[in-house]
C-alpha positions as a printed Julia matrix, in Angstrom:
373×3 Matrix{Float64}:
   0.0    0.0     0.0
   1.58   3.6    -0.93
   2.42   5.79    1.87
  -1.15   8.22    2.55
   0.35  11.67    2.3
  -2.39  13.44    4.69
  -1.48  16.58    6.62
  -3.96  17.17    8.88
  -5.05  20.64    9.27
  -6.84  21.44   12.36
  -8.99  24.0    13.48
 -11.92  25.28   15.6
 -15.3   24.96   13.66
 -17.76  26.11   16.18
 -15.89  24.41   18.77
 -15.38  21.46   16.45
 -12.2   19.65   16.23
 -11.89  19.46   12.42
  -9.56  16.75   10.44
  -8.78  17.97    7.07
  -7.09  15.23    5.49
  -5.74  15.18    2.32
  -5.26  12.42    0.61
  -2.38   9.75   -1.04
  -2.75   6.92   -3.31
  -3.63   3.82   -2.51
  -1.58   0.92   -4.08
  -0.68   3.55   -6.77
  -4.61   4.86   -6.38
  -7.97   3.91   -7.92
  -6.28   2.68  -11.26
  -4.33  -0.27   -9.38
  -7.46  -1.6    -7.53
  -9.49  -2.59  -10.14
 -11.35   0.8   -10.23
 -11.38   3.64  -12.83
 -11.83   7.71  -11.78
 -12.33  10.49  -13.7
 -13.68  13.83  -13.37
 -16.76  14.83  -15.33
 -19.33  17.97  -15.97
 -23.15  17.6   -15.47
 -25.45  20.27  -16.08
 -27.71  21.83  -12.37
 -30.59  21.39  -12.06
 -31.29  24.86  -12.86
 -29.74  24.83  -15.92
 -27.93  28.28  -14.88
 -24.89  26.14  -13.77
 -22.24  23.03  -15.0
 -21.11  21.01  -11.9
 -18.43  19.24  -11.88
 -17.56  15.85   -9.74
 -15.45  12.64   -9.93
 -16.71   9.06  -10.97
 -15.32   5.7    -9.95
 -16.75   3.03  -11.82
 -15.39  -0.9   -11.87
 -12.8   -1.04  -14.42
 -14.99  -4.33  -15.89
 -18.0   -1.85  -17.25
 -20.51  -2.82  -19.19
 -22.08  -0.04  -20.64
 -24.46  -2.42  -22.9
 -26.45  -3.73  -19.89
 -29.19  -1.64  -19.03
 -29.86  -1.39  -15.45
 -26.96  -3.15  -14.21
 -25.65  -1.04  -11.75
 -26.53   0.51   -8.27
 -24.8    3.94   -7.68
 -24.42   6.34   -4.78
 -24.33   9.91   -5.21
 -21.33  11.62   -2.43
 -21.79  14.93   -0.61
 -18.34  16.6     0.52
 -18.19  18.33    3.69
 -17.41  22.18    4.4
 -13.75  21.49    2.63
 -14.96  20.2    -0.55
 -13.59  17.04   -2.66
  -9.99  18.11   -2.96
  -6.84  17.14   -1.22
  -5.19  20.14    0.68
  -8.06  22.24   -1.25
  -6.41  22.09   -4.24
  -8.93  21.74   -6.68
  -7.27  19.81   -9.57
  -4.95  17.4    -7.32
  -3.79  14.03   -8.83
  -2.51  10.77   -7.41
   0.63   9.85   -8.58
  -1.15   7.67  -11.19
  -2.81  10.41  -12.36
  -6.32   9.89  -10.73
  -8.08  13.18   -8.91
  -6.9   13.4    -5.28
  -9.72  13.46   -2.98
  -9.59  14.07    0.33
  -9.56  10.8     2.39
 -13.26  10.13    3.47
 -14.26  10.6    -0.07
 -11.47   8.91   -2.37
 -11.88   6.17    0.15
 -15.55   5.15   -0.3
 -15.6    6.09   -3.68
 -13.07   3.34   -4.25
 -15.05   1.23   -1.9
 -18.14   1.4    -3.88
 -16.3    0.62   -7.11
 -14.61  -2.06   -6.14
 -18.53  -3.77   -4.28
 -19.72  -2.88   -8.19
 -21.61   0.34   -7.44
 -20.66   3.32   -8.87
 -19.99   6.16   -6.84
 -20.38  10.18   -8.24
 -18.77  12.59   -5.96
 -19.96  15.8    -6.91
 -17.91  19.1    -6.53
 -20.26  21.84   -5.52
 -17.83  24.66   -4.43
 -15.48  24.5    -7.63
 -17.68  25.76   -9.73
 -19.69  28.41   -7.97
 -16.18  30.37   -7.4
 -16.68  33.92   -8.3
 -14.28  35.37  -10.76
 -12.73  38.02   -8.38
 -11.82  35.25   -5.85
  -8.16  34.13   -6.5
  -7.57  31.95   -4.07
  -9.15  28.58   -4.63
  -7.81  27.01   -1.39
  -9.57  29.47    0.48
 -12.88  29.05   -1.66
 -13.0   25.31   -1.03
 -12.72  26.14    2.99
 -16.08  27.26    3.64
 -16.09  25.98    7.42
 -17.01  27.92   10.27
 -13.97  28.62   12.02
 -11.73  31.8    11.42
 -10.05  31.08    8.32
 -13.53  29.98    6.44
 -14.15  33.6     5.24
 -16.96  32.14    2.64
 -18.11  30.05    5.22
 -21.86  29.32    4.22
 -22.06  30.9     0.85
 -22.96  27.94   -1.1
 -26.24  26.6     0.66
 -26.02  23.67    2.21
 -29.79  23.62    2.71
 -30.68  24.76   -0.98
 -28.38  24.79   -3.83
 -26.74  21.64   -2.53
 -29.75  19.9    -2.23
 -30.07  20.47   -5.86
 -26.76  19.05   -6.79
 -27.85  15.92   -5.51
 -30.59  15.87   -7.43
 -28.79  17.05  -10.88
 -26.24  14.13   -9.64
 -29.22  11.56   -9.7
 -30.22  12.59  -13.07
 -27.09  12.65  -14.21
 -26.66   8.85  -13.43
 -30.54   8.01  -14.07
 -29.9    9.26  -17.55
 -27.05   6.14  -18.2
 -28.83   2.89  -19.25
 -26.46   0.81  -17.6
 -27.18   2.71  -14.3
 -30.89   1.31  -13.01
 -32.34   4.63  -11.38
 -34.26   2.67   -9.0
 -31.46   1.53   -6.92
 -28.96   5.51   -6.5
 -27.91   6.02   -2.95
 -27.15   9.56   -1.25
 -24.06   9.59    1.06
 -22.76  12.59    2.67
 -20.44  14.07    5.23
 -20.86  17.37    7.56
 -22.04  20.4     5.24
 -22.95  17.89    2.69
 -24.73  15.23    5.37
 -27.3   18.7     6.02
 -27.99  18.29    2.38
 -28.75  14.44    2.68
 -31.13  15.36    5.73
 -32.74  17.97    3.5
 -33.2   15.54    0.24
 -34.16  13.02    1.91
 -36.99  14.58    4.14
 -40.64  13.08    4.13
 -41.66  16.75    3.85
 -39.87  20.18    2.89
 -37.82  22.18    5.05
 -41.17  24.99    5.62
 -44.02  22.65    5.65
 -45.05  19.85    7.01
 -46.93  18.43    4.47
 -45.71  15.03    2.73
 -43.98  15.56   -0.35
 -45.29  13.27   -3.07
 -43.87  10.03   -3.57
 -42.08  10.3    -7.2
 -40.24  13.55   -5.82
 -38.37  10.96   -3.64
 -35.32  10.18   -5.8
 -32.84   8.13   -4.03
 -33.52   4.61   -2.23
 -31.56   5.05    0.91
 -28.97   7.51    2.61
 -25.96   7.57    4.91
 -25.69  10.86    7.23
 -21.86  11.21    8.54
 -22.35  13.76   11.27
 -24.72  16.79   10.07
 -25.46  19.6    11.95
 -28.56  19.47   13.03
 -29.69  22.63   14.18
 -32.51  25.26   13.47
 -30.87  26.27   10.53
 -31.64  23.05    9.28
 -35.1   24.1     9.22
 -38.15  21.63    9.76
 -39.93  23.73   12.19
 -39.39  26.31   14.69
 -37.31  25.03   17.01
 -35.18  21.55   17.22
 -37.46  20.34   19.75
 -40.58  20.95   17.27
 -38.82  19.42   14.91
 -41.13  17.46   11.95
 -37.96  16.26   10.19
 -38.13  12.74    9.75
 -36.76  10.53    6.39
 -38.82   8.95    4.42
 -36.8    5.9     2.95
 -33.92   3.46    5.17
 -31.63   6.18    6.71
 -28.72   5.63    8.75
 -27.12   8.09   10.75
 -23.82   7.98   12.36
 -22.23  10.77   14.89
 -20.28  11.02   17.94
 -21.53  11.47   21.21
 -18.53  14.18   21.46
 -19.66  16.28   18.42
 -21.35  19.37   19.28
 -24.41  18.58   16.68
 -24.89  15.09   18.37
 -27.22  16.42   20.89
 -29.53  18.04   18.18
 -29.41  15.18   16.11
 -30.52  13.04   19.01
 -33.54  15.27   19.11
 -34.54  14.79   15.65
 -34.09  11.68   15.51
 -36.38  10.45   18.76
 -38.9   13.14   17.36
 -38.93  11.11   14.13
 -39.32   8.04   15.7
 -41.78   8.85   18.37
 -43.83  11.59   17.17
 -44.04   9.9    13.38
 -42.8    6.35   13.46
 -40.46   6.7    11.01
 -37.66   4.56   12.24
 -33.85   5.98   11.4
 -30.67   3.62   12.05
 -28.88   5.38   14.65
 -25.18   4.83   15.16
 -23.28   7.05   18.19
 -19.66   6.74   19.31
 -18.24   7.39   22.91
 -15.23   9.78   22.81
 -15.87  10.24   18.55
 -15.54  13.77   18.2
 -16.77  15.66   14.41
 -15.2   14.66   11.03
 -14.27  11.54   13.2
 -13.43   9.76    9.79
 -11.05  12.57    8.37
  -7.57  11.07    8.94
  -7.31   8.02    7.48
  -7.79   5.99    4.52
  -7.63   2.98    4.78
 -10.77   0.17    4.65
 -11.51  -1.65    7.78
 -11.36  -5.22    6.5
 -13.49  -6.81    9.18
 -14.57  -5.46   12.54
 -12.09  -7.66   14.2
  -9.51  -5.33   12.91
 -10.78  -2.97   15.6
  -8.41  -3.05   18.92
 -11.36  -2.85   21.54
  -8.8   -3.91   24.17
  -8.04  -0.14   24.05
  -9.28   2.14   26.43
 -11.93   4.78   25.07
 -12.5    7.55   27.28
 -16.01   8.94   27.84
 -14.22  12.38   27.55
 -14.4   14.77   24.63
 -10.64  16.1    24.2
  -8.4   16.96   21.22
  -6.45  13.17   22.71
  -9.14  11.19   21.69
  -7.64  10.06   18.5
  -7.67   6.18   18.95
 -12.05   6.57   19.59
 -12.39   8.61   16.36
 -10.12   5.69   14.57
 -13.19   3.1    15.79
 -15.53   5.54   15.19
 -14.57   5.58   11.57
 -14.33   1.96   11.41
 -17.28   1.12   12.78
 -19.71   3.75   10.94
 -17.5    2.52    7.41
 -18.86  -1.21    7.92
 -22.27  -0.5     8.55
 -22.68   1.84    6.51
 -21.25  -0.26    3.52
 -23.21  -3.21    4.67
 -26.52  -0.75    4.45
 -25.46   0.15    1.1
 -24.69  -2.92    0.39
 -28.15  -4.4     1.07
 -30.29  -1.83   -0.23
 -28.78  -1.29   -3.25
 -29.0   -4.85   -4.21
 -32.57  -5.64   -4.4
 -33.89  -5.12   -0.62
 -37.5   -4.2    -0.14
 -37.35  -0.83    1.33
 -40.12  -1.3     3.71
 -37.66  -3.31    5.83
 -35.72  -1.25    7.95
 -35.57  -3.2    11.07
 -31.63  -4.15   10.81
 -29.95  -6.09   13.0
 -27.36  -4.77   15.6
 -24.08  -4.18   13.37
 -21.84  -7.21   14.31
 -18.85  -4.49   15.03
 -20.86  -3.24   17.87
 -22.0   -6.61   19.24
 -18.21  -6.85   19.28
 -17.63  -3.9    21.32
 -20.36  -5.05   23.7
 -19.22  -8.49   24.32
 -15.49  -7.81   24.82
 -15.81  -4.58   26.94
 -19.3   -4.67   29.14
 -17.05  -3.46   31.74
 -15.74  -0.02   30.14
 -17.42   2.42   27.86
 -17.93   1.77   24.05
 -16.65   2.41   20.99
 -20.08   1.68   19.17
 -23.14   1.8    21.86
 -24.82   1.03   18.81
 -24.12  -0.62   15.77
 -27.09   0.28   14.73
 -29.76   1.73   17.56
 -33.02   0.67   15.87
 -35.49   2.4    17.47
C-alpha cells in the first residue's frame, strides 16, 4: 500500500475539532485496484450552472447492460472534494486526489460494483474576483472559512444531488431505482434535507415520485434550526422517508440536536432511522485516514476509550470511523441490491456486538451498531 500523504489541518469549527485530510494513493490509487476515476461535468438542475464531480466506476463496465448497476451519489463536507483544497490534485497515477473520506468510499463502492459520483459543488460556484481557490474550497465555520456558508447547504446543494441523480438516471447501464445519497458534515445537512418526508417549511408530505434516491448515509450533520423543519429543534417534523442511517459522535457538538430529531422522528411519526453514536468520537471523526476496515475484528477494543471529549481522543475517532464505514457499507450494500425498502428493522451491526461483548465493563466504541429504534 503507498504511503497516505495526509497533513492534517486542524482547526476550531464552532468548537469542532476538524480533520482535514488530504489524501495519497492507494496501491498507486484507484487505477491499481481494479477501479477507474475520472472527473466529469453535469449540467444543475437549474440549468444556470455546470457542476463538476469525480466518478469511480469498476474497471470491468458494461455499458451495454441496461440497469446493471446501483450507484451512490457523495456529498463533501465544508472542505470540498480536494486534497489540501487544491482543486485539480492528482494521485501519482494520475487519478483526482480526494480528500480521504471521499477517495476512500468512492473506491469502496467501485470495487462492491456500485458506482460512486462525488460531486464538486464549491469548484464551480467560485466567483471570478476570488483568486484563491484554497480558500474558496474552505467554507467551514472557524476563522479562516471567510466564505463560510455561501454555497447553501440547505438549498443549492440539495439540488446538486438531485442534478447528480439525473445525471446517473440518464445512463442505461445505471438502473435509477437503486442511486444512494451519502454525505459528510455540510454535505450530510444536504442528505437530511433531500431526503426529508416533507420540505424544510411545511409539514406536508412531499409526493412520492419527488423521492429520488432509495436510501442515505448521514456522517455527522449539523442538526440545528438552521436546518429548518420547524421552529425550534425540539418541534422538529424532520423525519426521512426511505432506510436512513445516521452515524455521529456522542462528542460532536451537533450530536445532541441530532438526538432530538431523531427520537422526534421516531416517536412523534414512526419513522424509524438507524442510529449509530460513538463514545469519545468527536466531528469529522473519519477525516484522517484511509484505509478500509477489513473486518470489525480489525478494531483493537482492548483499548481504552475515554467517555471524555478532548483533542487526545484520536484512537475513539479511529473506531468511530471503522465502525460507521462497515455499517454503513453493509446498508449500502443491502439496499442497493434488491432489498424491499419497507424493511428497515436491521440487525445490531456485528462491530458493535463486538464492542459489547469484549468490553461490558468499560465504555464503548459503538453503543450502537445500529440503535433501531
Amino acid at each position: 500500500m503507498g504511503r497516505t500523504s495526509s497533513s492534517c489541518l486542524t482547526a476550531v469549527m464552532a468548537g469542532i475539532l476538524v480533520c482535514v485530510a488530504a489524501v495519497g494513493t492507494r496501491r498507486g490509487g484507484s487505477d491499481a485496484r481494479g477501479v477507474t476515476a475520472h472527473r466529469i461535468t453535469f449540467r444543475g438542475n437549474d440549468g444556470s450552472i455546470e457542476l463538476s464531480g469525480v466518478i469511480y466506476r469498476p474497471r470491468v463496465y458494461d455499458v451495454a447492460k441496461v440497469g446493471r448497476y446501483a450507484a451512490v451519489v457523495m456529498m463533501h463536507g465544508c472542505s470540498g472534494i480536494w486534497s489540501e483544497r487544491v482543486v485539480g490534485n492528482q494521485n501519482p497515477d494520475g487519478t483526482p486526489n480526494l480528500q480521504n473520506n471521499i477517495e476512500k468510499w468512492g473506491i469502496k463502492l467501485a470495487e462492491s460494483n456500485i458506482v460512486a459520483l462525488a460531486v464538486d459543488s464549491f469548484t464551480p460556484r467560485q466567483p471570478v474576483d476570488v483568486t484563491s481557490s484554497e480558500e474558496w474550497q474552505n467554507q467551514c465555520s472557524d476563522n479562516a472559512g471567510r466564505y463560510a456558508g455561501v454555497v447553501n447547504p440547505y438549498t443549492e446543494r440539495v439540488q446538486d444531488a438531485r442534478a447528480a441523480w439525473e445525471y446517473l438516471n440518464a445512463m442505461p447501464e445505471i438502473d435509477g431505482a437503486r442511486i444512494g445519497l451519502l454525505g459528510w458534515s455540510h454535505g450530510a445537512q444536504s442528505v437530511m434535507v433531500e431526503v426529508a418526508e416533507t420540505g424544510r417549511d411545511s409539514n406536508e408530505p412531499r409526493a412520492e415520485s419527488d423521492h429520488k434516491f432509495l436510501c442515505s448515509v448521514a456522517f455527522y450533520p449539523g442538526c440545528g434550526v438552521n436546518l429548518g423543519f420547524g421552529p425550534s429543534v425540539s418541534r422538529s417534523f424532520w423525519r426521512p422517508f426511505r432506510p436512513m442511517q445516521l452515524h455521529m459522535g456522542v462528542c460532536d457538538p451537533f450530536y445532541k440536536n441530532c438526538v432530538t430529531r431523531k427520537n422526534l422522528a421516531v416517536t412523534q411519526y414512526s419513522k424509524p432511522v438507524l442510529f449509530s453514536e460513538y463514545h469519545g468520537a468527536r466531528h469529522h471523526f473519519d477525516a484522517c485516514q484511509q484505509t478500509w476496515p477489513t473486518s470489525p475484528t480489525s478494531i483493537n477494543f482492548s483499548e481504552p476509550v475515554h467517555d471524555v471529549c478532548s483533542p487526545s481522543s484520536s484512537s475513539a475517532d479511529k473506531r468511530a470511523m471503522r465502525c460507521a464505514d462497515i455499517a454503513a457499507l453493509e446498508f449500502f450494500l443491502s439496499r442497493l441490491k434488491g432489498a424491499a425498502i419497507e424493511d428497515v428493522k436491521d440487525a445490531p451491526h456485528e462491530c458493535c456486538m463486538i464492542g459489547f461483548l469484549r468490553r461490558l465493563s468499560t465504555v464503548l466504541t459503538c453503543t450502537c451498531g445500529t440503535n433501531f429504534t
